[in-house]
Each structure stands twice: as structure tokens, then as C-alpha cells.
C-alpha positions in Angstrom: 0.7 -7.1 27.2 -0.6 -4.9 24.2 -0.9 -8.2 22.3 -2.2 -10.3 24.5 -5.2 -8.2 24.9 -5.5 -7.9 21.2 -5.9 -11.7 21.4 -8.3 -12.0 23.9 -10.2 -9.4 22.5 -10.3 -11.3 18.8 -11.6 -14.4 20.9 -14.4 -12.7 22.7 -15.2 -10.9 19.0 -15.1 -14.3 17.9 -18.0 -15.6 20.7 -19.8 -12.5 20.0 -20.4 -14.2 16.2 -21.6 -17.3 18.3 -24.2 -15.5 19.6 -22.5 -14.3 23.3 -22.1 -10.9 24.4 -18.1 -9.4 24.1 -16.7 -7.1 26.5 -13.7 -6.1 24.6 -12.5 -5.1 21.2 -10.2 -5.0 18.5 -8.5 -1.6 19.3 -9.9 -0.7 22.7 -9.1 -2.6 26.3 -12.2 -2.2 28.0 -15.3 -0.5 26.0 -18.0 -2.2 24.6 -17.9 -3.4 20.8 -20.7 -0.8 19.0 -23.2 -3.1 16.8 -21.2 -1.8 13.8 -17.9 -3.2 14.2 -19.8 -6.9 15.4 -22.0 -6.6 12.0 -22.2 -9.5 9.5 -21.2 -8.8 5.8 -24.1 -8.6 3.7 -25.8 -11.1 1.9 -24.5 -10.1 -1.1 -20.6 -10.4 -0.6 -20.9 -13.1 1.6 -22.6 -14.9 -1.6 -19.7 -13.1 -3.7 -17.2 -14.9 -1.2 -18.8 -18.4 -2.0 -18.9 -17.7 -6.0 -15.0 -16.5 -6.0 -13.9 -19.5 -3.7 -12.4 -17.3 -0.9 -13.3 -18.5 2.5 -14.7 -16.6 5.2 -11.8 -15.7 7.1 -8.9 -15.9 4.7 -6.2 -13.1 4.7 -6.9 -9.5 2.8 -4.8 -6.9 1.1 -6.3 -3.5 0.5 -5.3 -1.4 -2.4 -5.2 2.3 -3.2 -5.5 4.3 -6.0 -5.8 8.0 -5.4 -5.7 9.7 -8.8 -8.5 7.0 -9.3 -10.1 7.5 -6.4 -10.5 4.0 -6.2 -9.8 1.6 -3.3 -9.6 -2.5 -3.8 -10.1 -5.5 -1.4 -8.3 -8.6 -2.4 -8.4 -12.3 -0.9 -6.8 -15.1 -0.4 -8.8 -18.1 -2.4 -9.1 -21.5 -2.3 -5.9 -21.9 -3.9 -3.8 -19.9 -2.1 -3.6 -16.6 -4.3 -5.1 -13.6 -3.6 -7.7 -12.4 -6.0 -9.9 -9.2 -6.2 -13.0 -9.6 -4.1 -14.3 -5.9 -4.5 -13.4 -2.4 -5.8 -15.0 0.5 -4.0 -15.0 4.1 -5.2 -13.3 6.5 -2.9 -15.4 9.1 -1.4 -12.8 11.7 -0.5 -9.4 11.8 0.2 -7.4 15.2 0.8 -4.0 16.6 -0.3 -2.1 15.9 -4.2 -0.5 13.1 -5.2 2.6 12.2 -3.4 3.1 11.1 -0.1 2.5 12.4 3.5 5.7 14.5 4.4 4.5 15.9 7.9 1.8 16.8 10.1 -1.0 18.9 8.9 0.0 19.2 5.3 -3.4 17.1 4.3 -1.6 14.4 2.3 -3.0 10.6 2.7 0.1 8.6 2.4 2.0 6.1 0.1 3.7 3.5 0.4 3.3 -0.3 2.2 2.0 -0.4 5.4 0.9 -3.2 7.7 -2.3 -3.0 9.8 -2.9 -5.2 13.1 -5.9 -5.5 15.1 -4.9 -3.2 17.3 -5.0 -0.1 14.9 -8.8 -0.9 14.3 -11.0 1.7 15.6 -14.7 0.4 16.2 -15.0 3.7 18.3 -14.2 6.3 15.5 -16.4 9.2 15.0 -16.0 8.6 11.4 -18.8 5.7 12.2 -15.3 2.7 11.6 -12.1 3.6 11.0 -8.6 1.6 10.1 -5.8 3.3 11.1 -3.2 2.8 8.2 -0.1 3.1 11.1 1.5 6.2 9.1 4.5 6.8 9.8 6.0 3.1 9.3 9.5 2.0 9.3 10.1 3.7 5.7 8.2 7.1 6.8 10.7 7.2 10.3 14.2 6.9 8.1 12.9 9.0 5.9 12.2 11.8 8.3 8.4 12.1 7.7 5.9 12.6 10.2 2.0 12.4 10.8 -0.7 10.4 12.6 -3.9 9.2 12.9 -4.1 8.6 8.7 -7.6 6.3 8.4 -9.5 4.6 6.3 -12.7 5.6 7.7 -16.5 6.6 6.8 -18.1 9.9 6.9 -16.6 10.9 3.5 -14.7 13.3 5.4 -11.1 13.9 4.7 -8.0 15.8 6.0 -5.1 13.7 5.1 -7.1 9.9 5.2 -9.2 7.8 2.5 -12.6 8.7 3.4 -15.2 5.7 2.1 -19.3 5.9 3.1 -20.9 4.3 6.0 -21.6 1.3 4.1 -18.6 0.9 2.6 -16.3 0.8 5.6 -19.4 -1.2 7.3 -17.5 -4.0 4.8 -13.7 -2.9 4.5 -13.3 -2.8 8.8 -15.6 -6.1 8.6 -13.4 -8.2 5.9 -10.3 -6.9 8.2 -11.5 -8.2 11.1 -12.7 -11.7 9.8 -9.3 -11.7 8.3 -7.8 -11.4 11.9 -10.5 -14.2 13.2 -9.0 -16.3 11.2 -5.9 -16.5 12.7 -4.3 -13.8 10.5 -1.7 -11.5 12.7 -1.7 -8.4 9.7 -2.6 -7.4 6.7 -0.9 -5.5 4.5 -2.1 -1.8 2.9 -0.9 -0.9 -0.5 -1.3 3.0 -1.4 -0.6 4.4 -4.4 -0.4 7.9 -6.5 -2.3 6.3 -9.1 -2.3 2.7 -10.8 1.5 1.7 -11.7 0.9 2.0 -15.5 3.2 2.9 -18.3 0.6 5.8 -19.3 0.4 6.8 -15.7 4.3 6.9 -15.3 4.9 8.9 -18.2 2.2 11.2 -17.8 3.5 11.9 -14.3 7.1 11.2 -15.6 7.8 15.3 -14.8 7.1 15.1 -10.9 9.7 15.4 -8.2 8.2 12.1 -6.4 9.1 10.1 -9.8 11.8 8.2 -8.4 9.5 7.4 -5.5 6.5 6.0 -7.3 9.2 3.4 -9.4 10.3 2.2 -6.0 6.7 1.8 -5.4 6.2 0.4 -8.9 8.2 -2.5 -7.8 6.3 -4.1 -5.3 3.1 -4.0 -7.0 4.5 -5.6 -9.7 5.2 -8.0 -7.5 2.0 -8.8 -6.1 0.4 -8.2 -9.8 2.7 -11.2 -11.6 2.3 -13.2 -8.4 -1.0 -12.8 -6.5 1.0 -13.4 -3.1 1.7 -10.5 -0.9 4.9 -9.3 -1.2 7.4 -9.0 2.0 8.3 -6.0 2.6 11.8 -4.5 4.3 13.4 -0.9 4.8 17.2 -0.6 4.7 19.3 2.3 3.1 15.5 4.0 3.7 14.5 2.3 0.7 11.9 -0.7 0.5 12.9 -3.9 -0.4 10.4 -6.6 -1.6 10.7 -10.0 -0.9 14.5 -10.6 0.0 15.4 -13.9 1.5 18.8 -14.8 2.2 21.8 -15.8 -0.3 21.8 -19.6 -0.4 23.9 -21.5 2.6 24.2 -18.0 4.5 25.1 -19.3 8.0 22.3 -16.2 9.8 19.0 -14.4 9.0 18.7 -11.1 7.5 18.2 -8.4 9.8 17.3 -5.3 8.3 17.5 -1.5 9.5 16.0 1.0 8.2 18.6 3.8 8.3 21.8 1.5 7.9 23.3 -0.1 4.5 21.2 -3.2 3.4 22.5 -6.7 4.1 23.6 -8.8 1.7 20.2 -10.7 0.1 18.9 -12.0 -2.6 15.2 -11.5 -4.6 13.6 -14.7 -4.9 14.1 -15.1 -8.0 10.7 -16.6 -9.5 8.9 -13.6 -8.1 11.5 -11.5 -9.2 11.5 -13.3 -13.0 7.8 -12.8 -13.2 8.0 -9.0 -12.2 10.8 -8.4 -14.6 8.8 -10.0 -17.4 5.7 -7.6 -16.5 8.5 -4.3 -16.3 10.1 -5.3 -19.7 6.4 -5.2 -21.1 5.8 -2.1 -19.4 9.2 -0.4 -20.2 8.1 -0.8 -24.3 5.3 0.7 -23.5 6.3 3.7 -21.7 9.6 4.2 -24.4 6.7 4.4 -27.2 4.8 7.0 -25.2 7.6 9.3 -24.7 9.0 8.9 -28.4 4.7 10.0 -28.6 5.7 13.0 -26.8 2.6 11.9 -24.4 1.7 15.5 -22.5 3.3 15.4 -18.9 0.7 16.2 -16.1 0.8 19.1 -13.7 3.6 18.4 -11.0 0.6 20.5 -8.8 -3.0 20.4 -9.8 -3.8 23.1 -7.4 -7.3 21.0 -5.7 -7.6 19.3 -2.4 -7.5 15.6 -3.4 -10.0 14.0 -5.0 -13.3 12.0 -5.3 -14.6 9.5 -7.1 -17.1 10.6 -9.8 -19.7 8.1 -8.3 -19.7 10.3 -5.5 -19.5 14.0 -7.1 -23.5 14.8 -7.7 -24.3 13.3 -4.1 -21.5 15.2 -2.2 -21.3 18.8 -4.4 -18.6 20.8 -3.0 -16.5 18.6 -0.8 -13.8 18.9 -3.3 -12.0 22.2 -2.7 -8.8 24.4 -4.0 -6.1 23.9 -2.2 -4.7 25.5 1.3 -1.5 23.5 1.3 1.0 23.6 -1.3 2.6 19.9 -1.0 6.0 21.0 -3.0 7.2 23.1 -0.8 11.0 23.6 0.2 10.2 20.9 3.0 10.2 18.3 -0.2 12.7 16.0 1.0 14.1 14.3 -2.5 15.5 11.0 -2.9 19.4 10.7 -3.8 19.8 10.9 -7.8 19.4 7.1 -9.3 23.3 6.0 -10.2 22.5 4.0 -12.9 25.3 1.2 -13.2 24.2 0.4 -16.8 27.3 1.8 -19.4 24.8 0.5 -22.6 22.4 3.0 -22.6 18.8 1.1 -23.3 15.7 2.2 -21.6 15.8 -1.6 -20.1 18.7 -0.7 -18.2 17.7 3.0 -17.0 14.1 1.7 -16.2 13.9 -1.6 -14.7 17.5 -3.5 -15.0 18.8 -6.1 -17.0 16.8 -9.5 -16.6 18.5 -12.6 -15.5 18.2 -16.4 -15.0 20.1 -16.8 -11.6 19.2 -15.7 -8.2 20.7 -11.9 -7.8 22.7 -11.5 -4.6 22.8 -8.0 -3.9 26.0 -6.7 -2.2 26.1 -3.4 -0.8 29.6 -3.2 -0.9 30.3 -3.5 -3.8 27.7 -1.5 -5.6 24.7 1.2 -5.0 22.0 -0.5 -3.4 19.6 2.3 -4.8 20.4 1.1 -8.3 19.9 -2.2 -7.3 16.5 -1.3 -5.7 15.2 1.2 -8.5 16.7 -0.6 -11.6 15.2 -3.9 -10.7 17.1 -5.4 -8.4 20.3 -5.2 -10.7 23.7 -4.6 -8.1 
């Protein structure tokens, strides 16, 4: 029923661009759409669409970049890749880096989440707003808790990624286009910071570490590729795209408390993301044989903003009320690495390979597997 109306209500959004009046929204059952969430994009990007070969209504992936402050819009081209359409400067988002643990400890999350029409709010008093749909399957196994975590405007933030006006005016109007175009989701990607080597081994010291290299892997994924990874939760880990071993007789159902299925990474994303780690692993060895000085586990502020945004909005950044490493920090099992030969390659990111890997729960961890690079 839920989806049905979220159809209907992407058709009469649709006639509204054909100049008739809607009666119904993406989000709502019955109000009115607001002018806001019916506006055209501007001149400019709709010009930038045309220059970068991206149709109209092509499929989007946002990015996330707290310790950046920086938030990215990618799209789907003429050629089938997604490619970066836009990066806009965060205005304000709340908590430290790490991700949301429960309600009211101010943290905008991390992790992979997938947003559908019906989590977009033309109604918010934050002028738009996206709900992110925290807490998703990974979140739930885990234990976590929250809601209502937004992308909106205002520059408001306690526990969301608050933009300007203007700037979700565009974000909340590339989403929806994406939807008019037939496209059911589209896929969020937040992150502590970007997945660098310097990054990594700056932050090497903090107890989400094993967390952010989990993470690590999927963007790596869509980095190499340029195709939205697919994302699972088993053994409440993620998993990026798995497919099934070759000839197995059913699909791969995965759930997100119980032990992973037998799978396999398809292994020309997975070859492509293993070249990009083995780059990265050389990197990050050198930088601790530097001794490269380990950041603050806590930096004591309530999130951040960018420094586009700091002479405009004085004082919206504030010292902390919530300290996020509490004894409520729920911490991921110990990483059993299977390696016996003691490189980095192996400790990091897993041995690379030229055949398809068919991981097998039973017969070794699947957190290795996952956080060594998909080596079983």
C-alpha cells in the first residue's frame, strides 16, 4: 500500500513538471507538494548536467565526508558509470567521528544506507530534508538505535548533515529526479573522513578503527569501479557485492544476525579494489615506519563545519555535551587474522588473487574474510 502510493505520488510529481497541479508527494499521502520540493534545478547544474553527459534523471549516490565537512553528489553518465556531479561544503553536522550508537548522543551516522522516496520529506521544518533511514539492517544487528537522522537545510544540527537552503533546494531535487526516472533507491555513503592512507593512520589509534576498514572496503569499491556497490549484512558485518558461487543451485539470502552464506566477490570488482588497497597499504606502512602523529580518539567539539561556512555562521560550532566513547561503545570482535606470514598485505587488506574467492563460513572467520579483503 505504502508503495503504491509512493508511486502514484512520483507520477503526479511527474505531471506537476508538465505543468499540472499534484495533490500528493514523495513522503506524504495527502498534503500538498510546497513550491520547494516541485522546484527546477538551476540553470547552472542543469547546464553542468549537459557538459558532464549525465542525463536528467539518471540514478545518484551521495557521499559523506565528516572530518571534511564535505558532502558529494555523484551520477550515473552517458556511459553507464557514475561520476562526480557536485561537491558541497557541509554546513553543520553534530557529534565526533564515529558512528550513531543510540538515541540522543548527537552522532550523524556511518555506514551505507539506502534512501527511497518515501523517506523524502518536502514538509521538513528544516525548509527539505532526506531522511538517511538510520538505523538500517547493519545498525539493528548491531544493537544501535536512533531516528529521524537528515540531510536537511537550516544549518541546524543534532545528530544530521545540516546543508543551506540552497543547497538541499539541489540535493532533495537531484533525489527526486533520480526517482522520476524510474530509479526505486539510491544509495547514501557516510563516512568518518575520506578512506585515505593518511587519514587511516592518523586515526589508526581510535576504537572505531576496525569499523572504518570495513567501511574502507566498499568505497573502494565504488572508487576503482564507478558502479554502486551492493550492499549485504550477515554475521552484522557488511558485505559488498557478493553474488553467488558459480552453478549454486539457489540465491543468496542474507541475515543480518546469522552466519553469512556461502558467496563469492565478483571478482573484477574485487581485483580492481585490491589493486587500489595494495597501493594504499604502501602507503600507510611508510607513514607509520614515519611515526605519522595519531589524532585525538576524542576532539572534545560538537561536530564540525565546513570553513566556507565558519565567518557566516560564528558560533554554531560548540564544545561538547556528549562524550561518544562512553562504556556504551559497543566494539567489534578482535580481527583473527588467518595470515601465518606476517606482511602488512596480509594484516591490512588480504592476499590478492586471480580466481573468484568463495567465502565459506564454515570453514573459516568470515570477519577475516570481510576485513582482510575478502581473504576466507
Amino acid at each position: 500500500m505504502i508503495r503504491a502510493t509512493v508511486l502514484r505520488a512520483l507520477v503526479l510529481t511527474a505531471a506537476f513538471t508538465a505543468g499540472l497541479t499534484p495533490v500528493t508527494c514523495l513522503g506524504e499521502n495527502s498534503n500538498r507538494l510546497p513550491t520547494k520540493a516541485t522546484k527546477e534545478l538551476p540553470r547552472e547544474l542543469l547546464s553542468l548536467l549537459r557538459q558532464k553527459k549525465m542525463p536528467k534523471y539518471s540514478p545518484i549516490v551521495v557521499r559523506v565526508f565528516k572530518e571534511e565537512a564535505e558532502l558529494e553528489v555523484w551520477k550515473r553518465d552517458s556511459t553507464g558509470l557514475f561520476q562526480i556531479l557536485k561537491l558541497y561544503p557541509i554546513c553543520r553536522w553534530s557529534g565526533d567521528l564515529g558512528p550513531k550508537l543510540q538515541e540522543g548522543d548527537r552522532q550523524a551516522p556511518e555506514g551505507f544506507y539506502t534512501i527511497t522516496p518515501e523517506l523524502m520529506n518536502p514538509n521538513s521544518n528544516f525548509y527539505l530534508a532526506i531522511n538517511v533511514g538510520y538505523p538500517n539492517s547493519f545498525d539493528k544487528a548491531n544493537k544501535r538505535d536512533g531516528s529521524l537522522l537528515m540531510i536537511h537545510g537550516d544549518c541546524s544540527s543534532s545528530g544530521c548533515y545540516a546543508m543551506t537552503d540552497e543547497q538541499i533546494s539541489e540535493i532533495y531535487s537531484l533525489a527526486r529526479d533520480s526517482f522520476l526516472g524510474g530509479q526505486p533507491s539510491f544509495q547514501v555513503q557516510a563516512y568518518p573522513f575520506r578512506m585515505t592512507p593518511a587519514n587511516l593512520a592518523r586515526h589508526r589509534n581510535n576504537p572505531n578503527f576496525a569499523f572504518w576498514k570495513m567501511l574502507k572496503i566498499g568505497n573502494d569499491h565504488f572508487e576503482t569501479t564507478h558502479l554502486e556497490p551492493k550492499v549485504d549484512v550477515c554475521n552484522r558485518l557488511y558485505v559488498f557485492d557478493a553474488k553467488p558461487p558459480p552453478n549454486s543451485p539457489s540465491p543468496l539470502v542474507f541475515n543480518p544476525t546469522d552466519k553469512c552464506p556461502v558467496f563469492v566477490v565478483n571478482p573484477k570488482i574485487a581485483r580492481q579494489a585490491l589493486e587500489k588497497q595494495h597501493t594504499d597499504e604502501l602507503e600507510y606502512a611508510q607513514l607509520l615506519k614515519d611515526n605519522v602523529p595519531a589524532a585525538p580518539v576524542y576532539s572534545g567539539w560538537d561536530g564540525g563545519m565546513n570553513k566556507a561556512f565558519l565567518a557566516r555562521f560564528p558560533g554554531r560550532v560548540t564544545l561538547s555535551k556528549v562524550l561518544p566513547w562512553g562504556p556504551y561503545l559497543p566494539q567489534l570482535p578482535p580481527i583473527p587474522w588467518v595470515d601465518n606470514d606476517g606482511s602488512l598485505t596480509s594484516k591490512w587488506f588480504g592476499a590478492s588473487f586471480s580466481k573468484p574467492i568463495v567465502c565459506d563460513p564454515a570453514r573459516a572467520s568470515f570477519l577475516s574474510s570481510v576485513l582482510a579483503g575478502y581473504r576466507c
